[in-house]
Every structure is written in C-alpha cells, then in structure tokens.
N, C-alpha and C positions, 0 to 999 in steps of 0.2 A: 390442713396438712398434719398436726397434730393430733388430733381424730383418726385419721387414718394408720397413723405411728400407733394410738394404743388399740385402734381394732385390729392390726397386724401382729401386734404383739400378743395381744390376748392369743387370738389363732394358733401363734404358736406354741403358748405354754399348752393348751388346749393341746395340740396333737401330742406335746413331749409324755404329757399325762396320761393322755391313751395308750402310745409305747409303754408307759411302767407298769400300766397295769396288765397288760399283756405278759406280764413276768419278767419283762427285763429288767436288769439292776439297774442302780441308780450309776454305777458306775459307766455303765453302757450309752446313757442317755444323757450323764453330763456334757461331754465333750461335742455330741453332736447339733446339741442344744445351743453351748456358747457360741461352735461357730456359727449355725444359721441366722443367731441373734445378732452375730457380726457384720454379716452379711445383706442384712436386712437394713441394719444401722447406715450401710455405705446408700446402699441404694435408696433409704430414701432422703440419705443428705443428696443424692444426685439428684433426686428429684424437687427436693429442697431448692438448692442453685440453677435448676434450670426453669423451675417456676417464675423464680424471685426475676433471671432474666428475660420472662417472656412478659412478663408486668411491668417491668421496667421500659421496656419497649414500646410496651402497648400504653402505655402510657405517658411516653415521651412524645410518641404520633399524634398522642388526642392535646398533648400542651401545643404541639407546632398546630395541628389542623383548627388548635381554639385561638390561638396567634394570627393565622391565616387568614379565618374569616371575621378577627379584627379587624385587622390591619385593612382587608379588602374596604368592609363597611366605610372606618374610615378613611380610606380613600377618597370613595366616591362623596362620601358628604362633604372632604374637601374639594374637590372637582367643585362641585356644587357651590361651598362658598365662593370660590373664585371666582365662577359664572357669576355669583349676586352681586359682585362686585363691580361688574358691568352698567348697572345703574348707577351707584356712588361715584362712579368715574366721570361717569358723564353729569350728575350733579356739583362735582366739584369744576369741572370743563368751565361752566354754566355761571359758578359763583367770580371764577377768575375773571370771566368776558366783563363781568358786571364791574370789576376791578374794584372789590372788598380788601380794604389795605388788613382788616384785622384779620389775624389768622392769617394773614397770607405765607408768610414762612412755612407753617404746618400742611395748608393748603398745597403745594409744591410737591413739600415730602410724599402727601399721599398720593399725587397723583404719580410721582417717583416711580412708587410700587405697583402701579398698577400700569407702570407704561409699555409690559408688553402682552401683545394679544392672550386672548383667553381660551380656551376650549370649551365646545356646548357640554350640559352636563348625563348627555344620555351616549351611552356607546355607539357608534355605528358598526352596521353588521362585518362578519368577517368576508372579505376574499381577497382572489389570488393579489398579491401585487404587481402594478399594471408596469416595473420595472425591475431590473436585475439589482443587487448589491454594489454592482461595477458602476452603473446609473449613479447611485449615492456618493460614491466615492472610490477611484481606482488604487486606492493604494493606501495604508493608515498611515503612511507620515504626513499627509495631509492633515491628518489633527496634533502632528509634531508641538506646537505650542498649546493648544491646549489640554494635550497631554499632561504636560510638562505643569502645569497650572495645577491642573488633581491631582499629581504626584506633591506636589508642593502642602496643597490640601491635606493632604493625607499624612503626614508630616507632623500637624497639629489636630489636639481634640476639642470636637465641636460640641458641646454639651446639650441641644437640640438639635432636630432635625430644619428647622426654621436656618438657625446659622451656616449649618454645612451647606445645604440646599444656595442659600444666598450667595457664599463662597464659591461654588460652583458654577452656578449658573452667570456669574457677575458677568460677562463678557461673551454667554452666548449668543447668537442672533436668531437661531433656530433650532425649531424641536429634535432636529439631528444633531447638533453640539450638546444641546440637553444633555440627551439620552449619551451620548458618545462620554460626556462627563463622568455621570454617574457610574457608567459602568466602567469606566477605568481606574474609579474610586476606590469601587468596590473591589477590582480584579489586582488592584496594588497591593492588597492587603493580604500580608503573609502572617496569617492566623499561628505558624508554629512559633516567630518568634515574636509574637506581640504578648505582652503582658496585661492582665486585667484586674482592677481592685474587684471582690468581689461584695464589696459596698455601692458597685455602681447600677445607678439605677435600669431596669429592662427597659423602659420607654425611652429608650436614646440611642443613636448611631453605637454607638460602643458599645450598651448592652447590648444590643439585637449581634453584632460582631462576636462577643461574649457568648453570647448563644449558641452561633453556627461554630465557635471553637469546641465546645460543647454538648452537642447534637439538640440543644433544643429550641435553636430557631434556624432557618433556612435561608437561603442566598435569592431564593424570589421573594419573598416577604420584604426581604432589606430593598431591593431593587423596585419594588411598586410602592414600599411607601415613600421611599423620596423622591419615585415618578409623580408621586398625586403633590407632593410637597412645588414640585417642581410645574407643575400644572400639565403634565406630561398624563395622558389616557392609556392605560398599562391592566394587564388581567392577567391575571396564574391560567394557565393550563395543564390539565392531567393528562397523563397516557402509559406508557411504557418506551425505555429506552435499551437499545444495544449495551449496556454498561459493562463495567466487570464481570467477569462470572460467566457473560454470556459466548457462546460460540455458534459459528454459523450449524444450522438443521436444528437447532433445538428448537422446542414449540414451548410459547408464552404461555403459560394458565395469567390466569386472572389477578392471582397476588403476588406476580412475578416482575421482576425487573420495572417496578413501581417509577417513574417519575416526576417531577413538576418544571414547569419551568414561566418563563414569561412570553406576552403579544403586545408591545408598544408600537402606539399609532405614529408615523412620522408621513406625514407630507399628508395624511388621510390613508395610509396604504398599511394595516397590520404587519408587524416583522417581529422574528419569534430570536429572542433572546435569552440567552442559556448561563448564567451569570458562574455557576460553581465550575462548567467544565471551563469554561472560559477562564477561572483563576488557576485550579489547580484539574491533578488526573489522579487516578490512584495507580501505584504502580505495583503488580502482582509481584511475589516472592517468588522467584521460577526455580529456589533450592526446594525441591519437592521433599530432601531428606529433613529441614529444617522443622523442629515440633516446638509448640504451634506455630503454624506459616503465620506471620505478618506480612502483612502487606500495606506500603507506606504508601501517603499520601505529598507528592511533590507540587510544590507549586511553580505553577510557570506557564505563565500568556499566552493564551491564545487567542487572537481575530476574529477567527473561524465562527464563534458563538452569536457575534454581536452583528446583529441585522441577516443572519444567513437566509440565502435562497432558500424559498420552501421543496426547491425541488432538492435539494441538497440536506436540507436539515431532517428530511422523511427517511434518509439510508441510516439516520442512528436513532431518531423519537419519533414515537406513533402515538397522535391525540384521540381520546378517547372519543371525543365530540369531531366527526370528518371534517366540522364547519373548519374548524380551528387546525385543521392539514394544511390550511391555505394555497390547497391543491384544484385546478379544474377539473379533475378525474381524482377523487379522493381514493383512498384504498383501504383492505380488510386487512385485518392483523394478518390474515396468510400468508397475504399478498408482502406484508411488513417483512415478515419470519421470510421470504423466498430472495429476498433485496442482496445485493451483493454486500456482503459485510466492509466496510470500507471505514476509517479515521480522516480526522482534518486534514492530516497529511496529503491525502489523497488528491481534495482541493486546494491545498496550498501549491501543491508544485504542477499542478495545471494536466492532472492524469486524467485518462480516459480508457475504456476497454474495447476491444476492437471488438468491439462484437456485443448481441445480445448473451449476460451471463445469469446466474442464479448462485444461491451461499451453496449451493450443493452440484455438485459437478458428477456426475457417472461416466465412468472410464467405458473405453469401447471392449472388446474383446481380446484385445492385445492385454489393455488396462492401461492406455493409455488416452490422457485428456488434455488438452493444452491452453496455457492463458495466454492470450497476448495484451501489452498494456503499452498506447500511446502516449508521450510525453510532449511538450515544445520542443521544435526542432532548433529553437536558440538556448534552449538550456543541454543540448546534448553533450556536452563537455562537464557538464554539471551533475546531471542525473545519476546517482549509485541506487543499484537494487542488491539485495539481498532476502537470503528465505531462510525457512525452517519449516523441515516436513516430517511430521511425527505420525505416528497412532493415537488417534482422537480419544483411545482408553489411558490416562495419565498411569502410570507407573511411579510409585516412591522411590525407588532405583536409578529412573533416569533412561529405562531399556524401553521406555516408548519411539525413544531417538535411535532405536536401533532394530535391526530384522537379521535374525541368525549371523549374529556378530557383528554386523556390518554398519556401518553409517545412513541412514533412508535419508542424507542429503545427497547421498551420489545418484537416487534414482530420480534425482529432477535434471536435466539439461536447462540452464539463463543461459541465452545470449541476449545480445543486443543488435538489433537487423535497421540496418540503417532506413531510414535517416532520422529516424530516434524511435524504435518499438522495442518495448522489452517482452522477451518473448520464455512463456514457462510450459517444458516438456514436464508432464510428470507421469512417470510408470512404476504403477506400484506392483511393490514382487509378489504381493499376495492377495488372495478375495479379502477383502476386510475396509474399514470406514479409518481414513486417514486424513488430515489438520494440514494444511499448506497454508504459512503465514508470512506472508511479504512485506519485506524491509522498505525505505527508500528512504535517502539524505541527498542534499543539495551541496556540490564541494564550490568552489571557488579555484583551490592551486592542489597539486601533487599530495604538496605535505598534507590536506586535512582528510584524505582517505583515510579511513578508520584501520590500520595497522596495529596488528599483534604478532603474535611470537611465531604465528604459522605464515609473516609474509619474510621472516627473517634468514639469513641463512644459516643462525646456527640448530636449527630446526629442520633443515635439509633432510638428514637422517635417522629425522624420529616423524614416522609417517602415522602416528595417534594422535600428534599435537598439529598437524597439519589443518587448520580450519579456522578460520576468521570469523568471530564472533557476532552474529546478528544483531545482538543488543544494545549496540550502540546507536544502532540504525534505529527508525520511528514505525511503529506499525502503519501501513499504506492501506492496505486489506488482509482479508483472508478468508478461506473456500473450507468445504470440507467435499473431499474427494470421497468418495465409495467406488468401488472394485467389486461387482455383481458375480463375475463369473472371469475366468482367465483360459481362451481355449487354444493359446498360440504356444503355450510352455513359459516356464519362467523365465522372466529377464533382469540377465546377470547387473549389477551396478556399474557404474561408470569406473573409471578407471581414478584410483586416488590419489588426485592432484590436488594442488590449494582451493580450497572452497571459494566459490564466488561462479561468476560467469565465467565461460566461454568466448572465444574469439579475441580479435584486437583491440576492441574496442577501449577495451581499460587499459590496453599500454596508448593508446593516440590521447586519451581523457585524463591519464597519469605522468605521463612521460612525456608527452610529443613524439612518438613513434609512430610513425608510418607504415604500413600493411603494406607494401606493391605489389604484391602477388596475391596473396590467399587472405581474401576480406571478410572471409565466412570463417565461424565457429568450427566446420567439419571438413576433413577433407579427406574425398575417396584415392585411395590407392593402390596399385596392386602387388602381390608377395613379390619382393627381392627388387621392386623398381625404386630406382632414388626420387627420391621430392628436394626441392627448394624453396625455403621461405624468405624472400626478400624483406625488409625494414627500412625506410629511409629513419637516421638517425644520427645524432651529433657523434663527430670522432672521441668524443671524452666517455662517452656511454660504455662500460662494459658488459658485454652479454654474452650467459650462459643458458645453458637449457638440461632440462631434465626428462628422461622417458621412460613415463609409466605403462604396464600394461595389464589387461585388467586377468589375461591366463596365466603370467608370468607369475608364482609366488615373489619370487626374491631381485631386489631393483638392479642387482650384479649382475643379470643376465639379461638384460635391457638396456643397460650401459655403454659407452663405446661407440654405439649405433646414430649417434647424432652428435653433432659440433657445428662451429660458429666460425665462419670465418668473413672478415671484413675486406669486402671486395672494394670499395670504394671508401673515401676517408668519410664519406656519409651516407656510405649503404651498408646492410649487412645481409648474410648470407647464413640461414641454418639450414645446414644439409643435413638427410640422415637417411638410412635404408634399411624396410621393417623385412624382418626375415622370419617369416609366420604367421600364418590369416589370424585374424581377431581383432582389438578393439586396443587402440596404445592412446596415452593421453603425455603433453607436451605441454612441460612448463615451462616460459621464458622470464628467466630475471634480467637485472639492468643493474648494475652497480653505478652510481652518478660523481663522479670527480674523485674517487678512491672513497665514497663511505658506504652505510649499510647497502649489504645487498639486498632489493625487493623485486618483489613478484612483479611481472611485467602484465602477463595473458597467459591464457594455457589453448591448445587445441588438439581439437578430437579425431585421430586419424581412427579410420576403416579401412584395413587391410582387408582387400580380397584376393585370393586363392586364385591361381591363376586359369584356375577351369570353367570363371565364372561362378562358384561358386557365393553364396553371402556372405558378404566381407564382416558382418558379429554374429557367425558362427561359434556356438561355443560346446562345451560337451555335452552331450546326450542330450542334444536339440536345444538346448539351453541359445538365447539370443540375448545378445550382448549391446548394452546400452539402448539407447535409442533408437527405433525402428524409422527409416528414412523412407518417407514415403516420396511414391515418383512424383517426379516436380513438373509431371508431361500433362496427367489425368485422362491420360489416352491408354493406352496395350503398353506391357514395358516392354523398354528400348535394351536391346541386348549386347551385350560385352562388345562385340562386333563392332557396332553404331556406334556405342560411346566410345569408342579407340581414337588417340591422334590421327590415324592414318585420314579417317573423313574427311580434316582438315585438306588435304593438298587435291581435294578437288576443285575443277575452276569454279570461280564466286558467280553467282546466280542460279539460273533453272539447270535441273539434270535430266537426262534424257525418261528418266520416269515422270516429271513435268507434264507433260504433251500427255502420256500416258494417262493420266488424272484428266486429262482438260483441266487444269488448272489458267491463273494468270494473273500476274502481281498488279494489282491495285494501286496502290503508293507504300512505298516509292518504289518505281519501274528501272530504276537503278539498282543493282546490287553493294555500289560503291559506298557507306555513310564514313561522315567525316562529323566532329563534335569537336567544340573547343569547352563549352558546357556542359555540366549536366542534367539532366534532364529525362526525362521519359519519350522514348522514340515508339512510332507506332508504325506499325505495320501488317496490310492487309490482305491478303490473298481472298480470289473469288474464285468460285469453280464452275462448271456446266453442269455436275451433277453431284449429289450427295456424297461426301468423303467427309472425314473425320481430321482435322489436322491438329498435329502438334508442334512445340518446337523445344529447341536446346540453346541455354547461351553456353559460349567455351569459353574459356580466356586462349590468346594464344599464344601472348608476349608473356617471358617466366614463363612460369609453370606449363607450358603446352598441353591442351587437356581437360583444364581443371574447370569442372562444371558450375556453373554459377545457379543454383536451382531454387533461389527462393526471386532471385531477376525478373522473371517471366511470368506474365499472367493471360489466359487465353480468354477469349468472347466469344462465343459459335452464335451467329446471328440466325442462324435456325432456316428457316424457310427462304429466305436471301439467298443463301448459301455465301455467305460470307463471312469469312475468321479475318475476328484480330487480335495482334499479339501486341503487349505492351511490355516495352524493354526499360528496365531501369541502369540508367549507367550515372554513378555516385560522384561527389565531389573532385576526390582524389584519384579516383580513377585513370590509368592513359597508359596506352598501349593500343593493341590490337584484341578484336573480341570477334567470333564469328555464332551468327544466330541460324541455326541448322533449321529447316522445316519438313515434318517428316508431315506423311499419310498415311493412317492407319488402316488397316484391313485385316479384320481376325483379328490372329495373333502377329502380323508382322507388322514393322514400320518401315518405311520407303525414303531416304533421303528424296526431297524433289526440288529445294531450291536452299540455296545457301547465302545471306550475306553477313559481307567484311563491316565492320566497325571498327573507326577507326579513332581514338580519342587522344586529343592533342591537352599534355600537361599544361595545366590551368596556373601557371607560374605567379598569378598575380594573389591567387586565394594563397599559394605557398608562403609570399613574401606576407602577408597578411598576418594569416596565423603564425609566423615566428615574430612579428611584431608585438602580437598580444600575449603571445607564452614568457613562461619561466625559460624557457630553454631556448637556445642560440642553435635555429636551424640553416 
C-alpha cells in the first residue's frame, strides 16, 4: 500500500510539472496541486481501512476454518479412544470375575467410567430419518429437569472439557439427553453479558465461548467437541442458509449467505443441529434513516434448531454435499432459492399453506395474488396475524411503505375464514416487484394483543397514527410479489381503518363477541338500503363504530350514517345506510366496564348502485379495493337472482327443474335441520349435460346476505353429477337457504332451493363463557 501511495504521488508531481511548464505560474498550479494531493491522501486512507478489513476477515475465517478442522480431527481420534476402550473394559470385567482383592477399589472406578455403551469409531452414512422430531419427543418440557440441570451447569466454570462433559452427561441415559444437554448448555449462554479473563486459555469451554463472543471460534465447533467428549458421533456441515440480508427471489452466488452447522447421530438416525440460531437471532435495524444501521444481536431460545425435521430445516439451510439434505429427493440451490421463505415461527405454531407456493408470487392481470395459510383449529382463539407490504427497492425515507402518499398496507385485504385460515388479498397499484412479510403470535387472554396508540381512542381523530405496529409480532414468512403487467385499471386502497384484519373474528378472539349475522370480512349492499349487524355480547360492553370511506375525503361526511343500539341486554345492533356506491370500511370498538376504548373488528362494505352497477366503482374506471370474484365459478348471477325476493319461493324444485331433467340425489328432502356443525352435502344428477351452481343466503338478520366463501362445487363430469358442499360454522343458527341455479350461456336458472335450518348449539355457548374472561 505504501508503494502504491508514493507511485501516486510521484504521478502527480509529475503531471503538476508538465502544467508549469506549459507556462503556467506557479501561482496557478499551487492550489490545484494541494487539493488533488488531498484528495488522494483520503482515498487511499479509504483504501488503507478497507484493506486492513478484508484481511482481518480473511483471516479470521482461516483461524475458525484452522480451529475447525482441529477440533474435527480430534474428535474423531477421541471417538476412537473410546471405542479402545472397549477391550480394557472387558479386561477389567475378567479381572473382577477372578475376584483380585488388589486394586479392586481402582478397579470399580474404571469400569465406572466406562459403564455406558460406546459408539463404533467409523461414521455411518447419511439418510433420511426413519422418524419425525415428534417421534423423539412431543413437547421440550419433557426435558424440564434436565434442562434445569445444564442451566445449573452453566452457572459455574468448568476448566476442561472432560469436567463440563462429566457434569452434564452425569444422569443421562441416552444419546438424546446427551445431545439435548449440551445443546441447552450451550443455547443458555448469553455471550453479551458474560464476562472473560482474557488470560484464559483457547483450549477450554470458556475459551472457545470467548471466541464465538469474538468472531473467532463458532458455535459448531463448541457443539462437536463436547459431542466427541461426550462420546456422542457429530460432523459440521457446509451450505448456504436463508440468513439476514436475504429476501425471497434473490439468487445465491457461491460466496453468498455462507453457512455451517452440525448432523449428530441419535438413535443411528442423523439430525441436523443449528446451535447459534437456536441461542440467539440477529435483529435488523428497520430505522433505514439511522447511519450506520446497527443491527443487534438478541438472544433468545429457540427448539426449533435442535433435532429439526430435515424436511423443515431444507426452507432455511441448503448442504452443499445432497447426502447431508438428509432428503429422499435431495434438491438444487434453484430449487432452495424458489422454497417459500418461512421462520420457526412458522413450525412452532403449527402453520401450513393451502396450496402449492413459491418465494415469488406473480399477480394476475388485475395484479392481484392471494395467500391462504392454515393454522390448528384449537389454537383459533390464539392465532394473530399481521403484515407489512412494501417496495422490494428499500428507500432511506421510509416511502417504500408508501405508493403516491398512501399506505401499501391498505392494498392487502387479512381476514380470517373460519375455522382457522388466514387468508392474504394482495393488490398491488402498480407494475413493479413488492415484499409482503407476515407477522404471527400466539395470545392466551384479550389483554396480550399487541396494542398501540392506533387501538386507542384518543387516536380516533388522527387517521396517520392509525396502525398497529407489526414488530412485535415474529416473522412467520414472506413472498415477494411481482406485478408484470395491470390491464383492469388501477385499484384504489382500502378504505383507512385500523390496520390488522378484517371481519369478526378479532372481536370473538379479543372480546368474546359474537357475529349473529355477518361472519364474513365483506358485505354486499345496495345504495340507500339499511344493513344490520347483530353481536351477541355482555350488557357492560360498550360499543361504538366508525365509517370510513374510501371516495369520501373528509370522515364528517360519513358520520351520522351508522350507530349502535342494544336491542337486547346481550345483543347488539349497528345499523347504518350507505348513501353512494363505493367502498366504506367500519370500525367496531368495545369499551369494557368504563376503561380504554379498543378496536373490536372492522368491515368491508360494497355499496352497489342500484342499476346494478359494480359496487368499487370508482373514478375514471378506477376499482376499489378488492375485486370479489364469483363464489358460483359458473356465468354470473345477476342483481335480479341475488334479490331477497328469490327467497319466498317454495323450498325445493321450480318448475325449470323438470325443464333441466334434473333430480335431487340426497337428500330428496328440501327440508335440513342441524343442531351441529358441519359440512352438509348435497347432490343433484341430471339426464343431460348442464352446468350447475349454487348460492348460500343467510335468511334470519340480514335477509339476503350472501355467504360466498361456504360453498364449494364437484362436477363429476361424465356422471353428470354435481356436488355441493355446505359449510355451516360453530356459532352459526338461524335459517339459511342454498339456491341451485343452471347455467346456459349467459343466464342462470333458479331450479331447486333448500331451507337450512340451524338450531343454537347452547352447550358450545355455555362452554365458551366458561373458559373466557368475560361473563357471557
């Protein structure tokens, strides 16, 4: 580097001297002289510091990778003593039968240490394991006490590896408590606030902890040598992992997102262990305007690393060597790079995606794409989702959060579609490549809902602070959306309500509030008709509402048009009547025994126009919110067909029936009666090719009100037989009627109708006010 400083500097008095002699004065070439030489001086201290830290680096990796293939070595050559010790055991076996009184004391001891089985000293090859992690163990408080033992461990310092190892293992019985030890050892240890002589020596538990505080020793290294101490068959594996830094569509080169980790043998069956994510995470600095970003390193446990499903631990680490996939069907880095981007989270709370997905998603022609994501239907009181949907291009500003002023959280629709699927609309307003990143936590009661100042009401009238902060929530997954082409017009944002989901669901999961009318997220209506929204709920509850809309600039002239009134001591009643096709969004709070006011649920009215027109109409073709696709997948069904009036025809076949050749299959009754819920099925066959559809209605409350994610159809093809499957929910009771229509062309055909009839399930009621906060 200094070489290069005085042949740069030569160069430059060299050119100053050709200037003067050119005739210019000395005056002229002073000044431009010092600065270049100024200038010269920064850059190559820049290149000074950035040298010194790529040698630093590079040289840190070759002390862990010279540590590495230490530590490996001796591993296995301890592996190996162990195995020799398999003769000496059985010679001391041999001297005791003979009952040699001398030495016998010592005699004892040794055999002490050698009284539990050994492992042979050659690896066995890798594959898949012939069981699941659940197989091992359903749940970590199963090692509650010997948890509790390595924390204890951990506590004091073990000046070899020989003593910690001994400490540990004292009470195991098998290679899975081992292992289960060690790595809880290791995952207790909070590196920020431990302190280290820097007298102490590398070859010891604490130095090697010392190191990894440090960057120059690693958390696989620590973890195989006191598997081989432990007599435990343990190997590092290389590859590439989903880490920091990475987002879904990006492509891996080669010296990219680097990892290591471990494969310890338990039972005979490889399982890959992750020892650093498992103690700590790094957590990004998301103040973009902050110089230099830090980004801090928190520590805090996670399961998820220790013994994971190989099918499970392939969506974040890819081994370089397939063998060590510990996959039947190994896969290519492509294949890695295309995986849904997903966190522990994701397996911790027991999620699933309803569908085949990819990290990269391409919207249709609307530009719109959607995720659905399955949960357990006994954690549905549990489950919170939350997002964040940016511009994949980060902005120092913060306006990747934003698209021509507005929020790009309003252009996702969450609800939650029972009986536990969290479902994600997203439409983006513009062609371009956009980041959807999904939240989810696990609550317990009301109170541990993540609440901020946008669930509050004195926040009511400042609709900028209206939004509940994702970050408290744990990343689950995340997509990256692309938008190719948009050839429907743009589509306007949701209307701005409190951020989160959609529907009732978070006031029944929040509150104990009851939906009896309108169980869905959306509901169709038309200009200047009144709607009703029933709640069953406690008399001490107070509720308000709020209506936003999304043509309306100013909330004054939206106001007025809806209120609450408590028709029963434990029902309630928001009425309201939208006067103006578009898109209005409805917030419901609940004040509880006179204190803060919070957010209940919000939902998404579509006002249509009474000519039939599209109820998110907006200007100059602009379409508003969410595009509601038909829920028939036949010809759509027109203003007409979907009126109350259909209703008060008689329940069964209509005289266009006979007309089709049709003829009801089961049930041959039009009459159903439910005291459960369940899924009802029903089959219609015909004489000759026809297309059928159907509609659920509600008919008790709301008269009308379409149920259209209910219904799912089967055209049995060559049979010529259709079936519909009805889903009617928990809480459900009242009256419902499921229309079946016949398509031809453009028309649909009423041809048979029946009643359902769903009798309140009084015993699930008394249940759930049992197990709630709240006195239902």
């Amino acid at each position: 580097m200094d070489d290069e400083w005085q042949r740069k500097l030569k160069d430059l008095v060299e050119k100053y001297s050709r200037r003067q002699k050119n005739r210019m004065t000395k005056e002229d070439t002073s000044g431009g002289y010092e600065f270049e030489r100024e200038a010269l001086r920064e850059t190559m201290t820049m290149k000074m510091a950035k040298k010194k830290e790529v040698l630093s680096l590079k040289l840190t990796k070759e002390q862990q990778r010279e540590t590495a293939t230490m530590v490996e070595k001796h591993s296995r050559q301890m592996l190996q003593l162990i195995h020799s010790n398999e003769q000496l055991r059985d010679e001391l076996h041999l001297e005791l039968e003979r009952g040699c009184d001398d030495g016998m004391e010592e005699t004892m001891r040794m055999l002490e240490s050698f009284s539990s089985p050994q492992p042979p000293p050659h690896l066995p090859p890798p594959h898949p394991p012939r069981c699941r992690k659940r197989d091992l163990y359903l749940d970590p408080s199963v090692f509650s006490d010997l948890d509790q033992e390595a924390f204890m461990t951990a506590e004091s310092e073990q000046s070899t590896f020989t003593d910690l190892v001994k400490q540990l293992t004292a009470r195991c019985a098998s290679e899975l408590e081992k292992a289960r030890a060690i790595f809880r050892w290791i995952t207790v240890k909070n590196l920020d606030v431990m302190e280290f002589d820097e007298t102490i020596e590398q070859d010891t538990p604490f130095g090697i902890l010392r190191g990894i505080k440090y960057g120059t020793e690693t958390y696989h290294t620590l973890f195989l040598r006191l598997c081989s101490y432990a007599g435990l068959m343990c190997i590092e594996i290389h590859g590439h992992s989903k880490s920091v830094g990475y987002e879904p569509g990006m492509t891996i080169d080669d010296d990219q997102f680097l990892n290591t980790w471990n494969a310890v043998l338990i039972n005979g069956d490889w399982r890959p262990v992750q020892c650093n994510w498992g103690a700590r995470h790094l957590v990004q600095n998301k103040d973009t305007k902050s110089k230099p970003r830090q980004d801090k390193i928190q520590y805090e446990y996670d399961d998820h690393y220790f013994l994971t499903d190989p099918d499970e631990f392939i969506q974040e680490f890819w081994a370089s060597d397939p063998r060590w996939q510990l996959l039947d069907r190994p896969i290519s880095l492509d294949e890695f790079e295309r995986l849904p981007f997903v966190r522990s989270v994701f397996f911790h709370y027991g999620l699933e995606f309803d569908g085949a997905l990819t990290a990269t998603l391409v919207t249709d022609s609307a530009g719109c794409s959607t995720i659905r994501i399955r949960f357990p239907e006994e954690h549905a009181k549990e489950i919170v989702f939350h997002y964040q949907f940016r511009l994949t291009e980060s902005r120092p500003d913060g306006s990747d959060l934003e698209y021509n002023g507005e929020k790009l959280e309003r252009y996702v629709y969450l609800c939650v579609e029972p009986p536990a699927t969290a479902l994600f609309s997203v439409h983006a307003p513009d062609v371009g490549s956009y980041h959807l990143e999904i939240f989810t936590t696990r609550t317990t009661t009301c109170d541990s809902f993540p609440e901020t100042k946008a669930n509050s009401v004195d926040c009511l009238n400042n609709a900028s602070t209206r939004r509940t902060s994702p970050f408290r929530l744990k990343c689950s997954c995340k997509f990256q959306i692309v938008c190719p082409r948009l050839t429907s017009g743009r589509t306007l944002p949701l209307p701005e309500c409190v951020a989160g989901e959609w529907g009732p669901s978070k006031a029944w999961r929040n509150f104990g509030m009851e939906a009896l009318t309108h169980t869905e997220g959306i509901i169709d209506i038309d200009d200047g008709d009144g709607l009703e929204i029933h709640f069953r709920c406690p008399s001490r509850f107070q509720i308000q509402c709020r209506l936003r809309s999304s043509h309306v600039t100013t909330e004054k002239a939206v106001q007025g048009q809806a209120k609450v009134d408590r028709v029963e001591d434990d029902r309630v009643a928001i009425r309201l009547r939208l006067d103006g096709a578009g898109q209005y969004g409805l917030d419901l709070y609940v004040r509880c025994d006179g204190q803060t006011l919070h957010h209940a649920c919000k939902y998404l009215l579509n006002c249509r126009r009474r000519d039939g027109a599209n109820s998110g109409a907006g200007p100059d073709g602009i379409s508003a919110g969410p595009p509601r696709a038909n829920p028939i997948g036949g010809p759509p069904i027109s203003k007409q067909q979907l009126a109350p009036s259909a209703l008060s025809r008689v329940w069964g076949p209509t005289p266009a029936f006979q007309e089709f050749e049709l003829h009801a299959i089961s049930p041959s009754n039009p009459n159903i009666e439910l005291r459960k819920p369940g899924t009802i099925s029903v089959i219609l066959g015909s004489d000759k090719p026809v297309k059928l559809s159907a509609i659920l209605r509600r008919v008790s409350y709301n008269e009308g009100e379409v149920l259209s994610s209910r219904v799912t159809t089967k055209d049995y093809g060559g049979s010529k037989k259709t079936k519909f499957n009805v889903e009617i929910h928990r809480f459900d009771h009242g009256m419902f009627a499921l229309e079946i229509y016949a398509n031809t062309g453009s028309e649909a055909t009423n041809v048979y109708n029946y009643v359902i009839v769903k009798h309140s399930d009084q015993s699930a009621y008394e249940k759930r006010g049992s197990k709630g906060s709240f006195h239902l």
